[in-house]
KEFIRO-397861 format. One record per residue (C-alpha): x, y, z; residue in three letters. Coordinates in Angstrom, 2 decimals, always signed. Layout:
% KEFIRO-397861
PT        X        Y        Z  code
PT        X        Y        Z   ALA
...
***
This chain:
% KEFIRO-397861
PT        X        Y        Z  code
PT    -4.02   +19.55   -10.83   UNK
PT    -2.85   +16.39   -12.50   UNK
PT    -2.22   +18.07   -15.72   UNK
PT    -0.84   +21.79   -14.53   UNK
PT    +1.54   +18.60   -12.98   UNK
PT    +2.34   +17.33   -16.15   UNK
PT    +2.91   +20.41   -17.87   UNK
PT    +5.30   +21.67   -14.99   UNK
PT    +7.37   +18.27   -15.64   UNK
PT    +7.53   +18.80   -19.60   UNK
PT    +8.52   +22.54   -18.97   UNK
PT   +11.11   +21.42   -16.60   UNK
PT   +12.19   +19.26   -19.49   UNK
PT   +12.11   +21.92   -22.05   UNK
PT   +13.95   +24.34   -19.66   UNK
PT   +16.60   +21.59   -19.10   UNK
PT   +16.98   +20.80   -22.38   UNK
PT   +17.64   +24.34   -23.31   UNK
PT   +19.88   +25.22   -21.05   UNK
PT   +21.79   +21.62   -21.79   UNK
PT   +25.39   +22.63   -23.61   UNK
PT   +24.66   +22.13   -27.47   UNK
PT   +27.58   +18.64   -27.50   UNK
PT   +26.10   +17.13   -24.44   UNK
PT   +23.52   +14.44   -24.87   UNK
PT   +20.58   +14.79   -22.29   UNK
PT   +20.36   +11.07   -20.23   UNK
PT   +16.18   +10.54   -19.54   UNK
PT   +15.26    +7.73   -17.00   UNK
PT   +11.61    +6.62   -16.53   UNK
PT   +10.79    +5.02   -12.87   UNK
PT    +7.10    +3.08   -12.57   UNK
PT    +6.61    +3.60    -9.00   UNK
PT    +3.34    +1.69    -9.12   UNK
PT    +5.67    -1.47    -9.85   UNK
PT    +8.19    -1.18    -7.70   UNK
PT    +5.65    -0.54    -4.85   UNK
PT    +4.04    -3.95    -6.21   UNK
PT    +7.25    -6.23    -7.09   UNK
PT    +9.85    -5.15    -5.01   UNK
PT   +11.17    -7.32    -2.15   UNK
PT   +10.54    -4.48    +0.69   UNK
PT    +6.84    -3.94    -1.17   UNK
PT    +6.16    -7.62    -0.50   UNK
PT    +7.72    -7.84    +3.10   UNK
PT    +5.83    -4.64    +4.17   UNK
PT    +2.72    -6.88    +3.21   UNK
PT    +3.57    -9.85    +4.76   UNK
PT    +4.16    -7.85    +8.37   UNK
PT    +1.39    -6.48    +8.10   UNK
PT    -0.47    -9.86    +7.36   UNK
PT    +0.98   -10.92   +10.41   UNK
PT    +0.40    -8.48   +12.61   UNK
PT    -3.02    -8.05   +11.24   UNK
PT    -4.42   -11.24   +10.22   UNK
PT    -4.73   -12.70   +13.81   UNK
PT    -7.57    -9.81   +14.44   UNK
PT    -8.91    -9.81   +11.15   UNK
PT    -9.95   -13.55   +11.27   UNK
PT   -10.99   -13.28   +15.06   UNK
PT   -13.27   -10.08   +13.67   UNK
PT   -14.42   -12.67   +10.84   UNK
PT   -15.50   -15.34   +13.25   UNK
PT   -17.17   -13.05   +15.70   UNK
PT   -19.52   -11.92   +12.35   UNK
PT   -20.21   -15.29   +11.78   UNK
PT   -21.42   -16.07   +15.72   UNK
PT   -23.32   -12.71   +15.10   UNK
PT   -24.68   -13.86   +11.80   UNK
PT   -25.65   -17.92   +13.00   UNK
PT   -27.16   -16.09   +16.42   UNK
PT   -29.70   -13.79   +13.85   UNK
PT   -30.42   -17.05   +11.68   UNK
PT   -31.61   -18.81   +15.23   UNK
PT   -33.46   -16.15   +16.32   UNK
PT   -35.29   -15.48   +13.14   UNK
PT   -36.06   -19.66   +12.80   UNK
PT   -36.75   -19.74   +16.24   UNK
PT   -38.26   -15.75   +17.38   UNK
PT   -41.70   -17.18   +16.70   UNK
PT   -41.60   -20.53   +18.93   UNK
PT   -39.72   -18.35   +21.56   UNK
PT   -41.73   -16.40   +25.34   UNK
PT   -41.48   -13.22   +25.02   UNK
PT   -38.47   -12.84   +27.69   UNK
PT   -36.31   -15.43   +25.78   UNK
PT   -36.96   -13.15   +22.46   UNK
PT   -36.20    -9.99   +23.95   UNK
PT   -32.62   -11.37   +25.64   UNK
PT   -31.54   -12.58   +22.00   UNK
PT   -32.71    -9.53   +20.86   UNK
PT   -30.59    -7.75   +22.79   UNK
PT   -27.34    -9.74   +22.73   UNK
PT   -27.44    -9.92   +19.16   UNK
PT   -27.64    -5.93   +19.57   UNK
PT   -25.20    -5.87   +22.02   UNK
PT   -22.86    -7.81   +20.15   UNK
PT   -23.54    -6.14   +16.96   UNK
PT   -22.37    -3.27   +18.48   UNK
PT   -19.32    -4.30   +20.37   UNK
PT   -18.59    -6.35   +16.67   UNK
PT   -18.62    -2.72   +14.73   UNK
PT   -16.71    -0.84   +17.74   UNK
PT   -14.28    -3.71   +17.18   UNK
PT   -14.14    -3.61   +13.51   UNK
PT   -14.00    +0.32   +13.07   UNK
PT   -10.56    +0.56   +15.66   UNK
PT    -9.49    -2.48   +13.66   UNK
PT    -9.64    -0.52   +10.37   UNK
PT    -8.02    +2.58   +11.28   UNK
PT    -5.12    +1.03   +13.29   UNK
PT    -4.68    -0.85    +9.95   UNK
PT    -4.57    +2.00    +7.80   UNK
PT    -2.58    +4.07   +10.00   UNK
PT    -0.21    +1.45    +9.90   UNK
PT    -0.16    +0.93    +6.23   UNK
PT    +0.11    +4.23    +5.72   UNK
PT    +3.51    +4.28    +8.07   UNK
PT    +4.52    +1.62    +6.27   UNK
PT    +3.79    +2.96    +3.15   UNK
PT    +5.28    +6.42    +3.47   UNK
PT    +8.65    +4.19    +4.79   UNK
PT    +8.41    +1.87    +1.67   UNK
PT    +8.10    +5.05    -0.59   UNK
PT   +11.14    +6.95    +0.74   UNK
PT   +13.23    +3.90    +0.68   UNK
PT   +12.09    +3.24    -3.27   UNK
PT   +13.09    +7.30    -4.12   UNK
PT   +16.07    +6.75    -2.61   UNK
PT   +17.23    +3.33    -4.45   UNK
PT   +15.66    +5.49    -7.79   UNK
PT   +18.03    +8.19    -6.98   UNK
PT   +20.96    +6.01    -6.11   UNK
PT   +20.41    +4.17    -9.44   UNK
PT   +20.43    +7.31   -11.28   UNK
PT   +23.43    +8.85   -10.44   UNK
PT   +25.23    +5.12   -10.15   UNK
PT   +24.09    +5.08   -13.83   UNK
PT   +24.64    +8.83   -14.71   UNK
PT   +21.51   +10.36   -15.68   UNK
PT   +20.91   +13.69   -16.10   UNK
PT   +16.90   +13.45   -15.28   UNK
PT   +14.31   +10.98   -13.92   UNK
PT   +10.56   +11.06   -14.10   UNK
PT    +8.04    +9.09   -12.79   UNK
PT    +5.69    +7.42   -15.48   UNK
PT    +2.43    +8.52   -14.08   UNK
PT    +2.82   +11.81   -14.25   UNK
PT    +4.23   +11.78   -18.08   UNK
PT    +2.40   +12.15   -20.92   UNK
PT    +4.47   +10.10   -23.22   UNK
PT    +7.80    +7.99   -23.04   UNK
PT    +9.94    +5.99   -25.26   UNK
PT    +9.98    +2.57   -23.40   UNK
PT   +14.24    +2.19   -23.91   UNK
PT   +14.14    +4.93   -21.38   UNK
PT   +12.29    +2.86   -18.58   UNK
PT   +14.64    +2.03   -16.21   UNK
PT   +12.33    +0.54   -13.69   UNK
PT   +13.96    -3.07   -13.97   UNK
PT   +16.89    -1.81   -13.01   UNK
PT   +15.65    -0.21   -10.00   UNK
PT   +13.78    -2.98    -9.31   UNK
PT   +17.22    -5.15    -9.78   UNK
PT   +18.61    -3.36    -7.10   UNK
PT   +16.09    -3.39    -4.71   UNK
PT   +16.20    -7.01    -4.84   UNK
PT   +19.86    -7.17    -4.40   UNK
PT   +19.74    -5.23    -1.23   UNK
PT   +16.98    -7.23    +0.26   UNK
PT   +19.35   -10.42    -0.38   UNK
PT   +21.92    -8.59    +1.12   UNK
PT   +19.67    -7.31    +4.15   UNK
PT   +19.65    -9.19    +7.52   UNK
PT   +16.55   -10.43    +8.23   UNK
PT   +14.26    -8.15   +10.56   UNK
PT   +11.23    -8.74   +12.96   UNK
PT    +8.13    -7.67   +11.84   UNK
PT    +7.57    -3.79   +12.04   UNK
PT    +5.67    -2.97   +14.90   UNK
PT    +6.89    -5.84   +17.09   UNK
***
């Protein structure tokens, strides 16, 4: 898939090329989307709100393991010393919390990643669009992105520009709650 991909993108190269009038020099942009989605301002604000919105749960999850892991230590140290009713009720709270603890977890980890991916797909169409608005701002004829090309000449990367801009506006932007507030 990845390569009929690639070879799509070079024959939509050649074909442009071609049809390009003989005096006219072809202008080739490269974009790394990988590091814009890792250096850009928006990248890094997407993570923070999620941090915050997330973090709160994640470390309450984290300490509820740890009550569930110290409660298994005791009752392994102290099973043998314990009747046979006392055993059996930390038997089955340490079930019973194991249980609500996963429940817990499992929601926690898809409301995450739904959320991250909503995020995500937002970051991603606000990146294309600063790509795009760089491009034409800087007239070129044709923009790829550099994981789906076989080969490049690095002058043509114009990812620090991109990336330039995108911090510019997020200067410029007013500051925002937290998505999902």
């Amino acid at each position: 898939m990845k390569r009929s991909l690639m070879l799509a993108g070079l024959g939509l190269l050649a074909a442009i090329a071609a049809v390009a009038p003989a005096h006219a020099e072809l202008k080739v942009g490269v974009v790394n989307f990988n590091r814009l989605m890792e250096e850009s301002p928006q990248a890094k604000a997407v993570s923070e709100a999620l941090n915050s919105e997330f973090g709160p749960r994640g470390k309450e999850l984290q300490a509820q393991q740890a009550a569930l892991k110290s409660k298994d230590e005791r009752l392994q140290k102290d099973g043998a010393t314990m009747s046979a009713d006392q055993r059996a009720k930390a038997e089955k709270e340490l079930r019973d919390g194991t249980r609500d603890f996963q429940q817990k977890a499992n929601d926690f980890q898809e409301e995450l990643n739904s959320r991250k991916n909503e995020e995500l797909s937002k970051l991603q169409r606000t990146l294309v669009g600063e790509a795009q608005a760089y491009a034409q701002g800087q007239k070129f004829d044709i923009v790829v992105e550099s994981g789906s090309t076989i080969f490049f000449n690095s002058a043509l990367d114009i990812t620090s520009g991109v990336l330039g801009a995108l911090q510019s506006r997020a200067a410029a932007a007013p500051k925002t709650p937290a998505p999902g507030k």
